[in-house]
N, C-alpha and C positions, 0 to 999 in steps of 0.2 A: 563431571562437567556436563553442562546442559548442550544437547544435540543445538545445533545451527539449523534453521526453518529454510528449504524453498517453496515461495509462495509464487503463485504465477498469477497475474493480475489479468481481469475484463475489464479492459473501458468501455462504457455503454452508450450507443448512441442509435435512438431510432429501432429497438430491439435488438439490434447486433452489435457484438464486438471490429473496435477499429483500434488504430494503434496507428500513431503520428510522428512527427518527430518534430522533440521541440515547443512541443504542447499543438503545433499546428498539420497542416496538410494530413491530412487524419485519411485511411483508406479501411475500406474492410478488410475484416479479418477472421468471420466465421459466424457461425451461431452458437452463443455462448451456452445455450445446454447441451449440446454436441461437445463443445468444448469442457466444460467442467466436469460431464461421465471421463473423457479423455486423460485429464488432469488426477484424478480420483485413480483411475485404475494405473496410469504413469505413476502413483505414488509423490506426487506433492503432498505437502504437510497442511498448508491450507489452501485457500484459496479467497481472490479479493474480488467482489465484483462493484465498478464505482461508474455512477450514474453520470457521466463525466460533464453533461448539459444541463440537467436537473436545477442548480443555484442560478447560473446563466439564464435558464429556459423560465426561472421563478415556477417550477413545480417541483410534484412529490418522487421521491423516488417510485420507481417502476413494482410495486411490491407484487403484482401477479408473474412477473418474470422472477422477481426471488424466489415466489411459492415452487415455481416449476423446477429451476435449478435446485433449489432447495431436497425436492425428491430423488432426486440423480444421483446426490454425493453424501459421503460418509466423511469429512474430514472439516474440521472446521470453517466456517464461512464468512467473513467481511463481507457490509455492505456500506456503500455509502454514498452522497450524493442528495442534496436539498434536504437534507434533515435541517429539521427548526425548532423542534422544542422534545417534551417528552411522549406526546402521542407517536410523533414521527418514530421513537426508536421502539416503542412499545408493538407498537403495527410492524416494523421489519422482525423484531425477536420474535412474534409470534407466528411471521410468513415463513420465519426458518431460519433467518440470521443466526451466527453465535456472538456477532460480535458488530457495532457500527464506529463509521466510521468519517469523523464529522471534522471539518475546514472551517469555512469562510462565516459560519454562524459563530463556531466559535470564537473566532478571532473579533467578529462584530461583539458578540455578547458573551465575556471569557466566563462569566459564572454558572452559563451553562453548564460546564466543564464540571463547577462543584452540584451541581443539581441532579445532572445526569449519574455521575461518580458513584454518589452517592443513593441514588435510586435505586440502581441496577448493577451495580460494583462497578471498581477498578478494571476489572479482567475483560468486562464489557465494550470500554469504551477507546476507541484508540484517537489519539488525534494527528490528522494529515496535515504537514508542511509542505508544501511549494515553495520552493525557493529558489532562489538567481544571485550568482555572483557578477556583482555591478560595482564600480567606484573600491575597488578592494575589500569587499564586506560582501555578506550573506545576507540576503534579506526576502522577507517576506510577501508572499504573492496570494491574491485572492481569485475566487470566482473562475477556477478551470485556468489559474496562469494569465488573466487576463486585466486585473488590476495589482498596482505594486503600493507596498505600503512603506513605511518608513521604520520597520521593526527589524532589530534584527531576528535572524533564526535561532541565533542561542539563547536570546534571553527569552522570546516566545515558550521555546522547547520546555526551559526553566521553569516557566509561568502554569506550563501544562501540567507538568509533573504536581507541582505545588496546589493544582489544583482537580489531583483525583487522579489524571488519566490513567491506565493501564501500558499504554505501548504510544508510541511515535512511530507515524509511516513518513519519511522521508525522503522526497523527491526534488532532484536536482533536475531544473527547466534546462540550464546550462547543456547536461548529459543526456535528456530525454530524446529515448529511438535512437540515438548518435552510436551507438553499439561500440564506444570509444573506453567505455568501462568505466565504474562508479565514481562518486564523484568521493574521492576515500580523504581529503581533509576535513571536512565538514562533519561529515560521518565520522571517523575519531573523535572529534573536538566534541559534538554532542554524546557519541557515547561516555564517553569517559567525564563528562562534566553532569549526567543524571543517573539516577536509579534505576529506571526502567527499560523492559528491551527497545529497541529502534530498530526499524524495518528499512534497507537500505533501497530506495529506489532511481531510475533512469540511470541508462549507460551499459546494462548488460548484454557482451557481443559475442564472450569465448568465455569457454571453460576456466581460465587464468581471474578473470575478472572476478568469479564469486569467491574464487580462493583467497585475492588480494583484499575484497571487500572484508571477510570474516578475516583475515588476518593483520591486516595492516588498519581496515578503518572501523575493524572492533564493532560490527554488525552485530544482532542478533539473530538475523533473518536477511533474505536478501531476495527482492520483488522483479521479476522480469516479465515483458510480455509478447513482444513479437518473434522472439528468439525460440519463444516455447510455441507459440498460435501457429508461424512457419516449419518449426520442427526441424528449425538448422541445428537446435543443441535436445536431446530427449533428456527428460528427468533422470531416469537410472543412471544413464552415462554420465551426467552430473554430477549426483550422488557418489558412485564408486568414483570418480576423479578426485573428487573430495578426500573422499574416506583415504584414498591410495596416499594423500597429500596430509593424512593427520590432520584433518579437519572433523569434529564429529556431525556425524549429520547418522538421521533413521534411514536406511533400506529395508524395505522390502522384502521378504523371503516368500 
């Protein structure tokens, strides 16, 4: 059985991590290479760091902040955040990314999806969902949570798969910062409807919550960020909570 991922996520704004609730009222919440040695030696599996004003802001991701984080840590790395075409991922893979991680272009121009895929593999490329349940439907959101479109999430998700991606990051606008715990229908309905793993994000507040997500909403991973940045929950404790509960997840020794 494949171990279950904790990934703890930096949203990036202005060089520092912040962390909002709700996609909004954003406050600091460290310095992200402070933060990611922290992460690395706590024994997270990976780690995301996403450019969160970058598509908003119409620039490029931050990639001399990649380079720097980049030297810090030993565990795989997510970047994402105003990518646009193939230089943009070529430039993060080589600043130290393992891995990018791309929205709102995609969703504008889906064949990215099969270009980049295909460039740089499958394993490379993950694609981020925003989403909000509105009108009794799931649907999709662009540009940081800030434009809504008329797609749904499942069938985008579908789209994704079918064209390349590696992984789906997951984030429910609904559940974000809300520390009310993940949004676990949505998260089922996709995982069990693709191939590929899904990164379950927004809503992680207790220990109980990553359990319910890998159990009940069929995660393959599961994305937290202010719970880890304030260090109301540490990773190990996580982890053996997990493990105590028949969840497999990697420790540490």
């Amino acid at each position: 059985m494949l171990v279950k991922r904790i990934i703890p996520c930096l949203d990036i704004k202005n060089n520092r991590t912040v962390k909002g609730v709700n996609f909004k009222f954003l406050k600091d919440a460290g310095d992200p290479i402070q933060l990611g040695r922290w992460y690395t030696n706590q024994g997270a599996d990976e780690l995301i760091f996403l450019d969160i004003t970058a598509t908003y802001e119409k620039r490029k991701t931050l990639k001399n902040l990649v380079k720097k984080i980049s030297r810090y840590i030993n565990i795989p790395f997510t970047v994402g955040g105003g990518i646009k075409d193939e230089q943009d991922v070529e430039l993060l893979l080589n600043s130290g990314a393992d891995k990018i991680s791309i929205n709102t272009e995609a969703f504008k121009k889906p064949k990215i999806l099969d270009l980049l895929s295909n460039r740089f593999g499958s394993q490379c490329i993950v694609l981020a969902i925003d989403t909000k349940y509105e009108n009794n439907e799931w649907w999709v959101y662009l540009n940081g949570g800030r434009i809504p479109t008329r797609k749904k999430t499942l069938n985008w998700a579908k789209e994704g798969v079918n064209r390349g991606v590696g992984e789906i990051l997951l984030t429910s606008m609904n559940h974000d910062g809300t520390k009310n715990g993940f949004a676990l229908d949505i998260t089922k309905i996709i995982s069990e409807s693709i191939s590929i793993p899904i990164i379950a994000s927004g809503g992680a507040g207790k220990l109980k919550d990553f359990y319910q997500v890998f159990k009940k909403g069929k995660a393959d991973a599961a994305l937290a960020a202010s719970i880890f940045h304030y260090k109301e929950i540490n990773i190990p404790e996580l982890k053996n909570y997990l493990n105590h509960h028949n969840i497999p997840v990697r420790i540490n020794k």
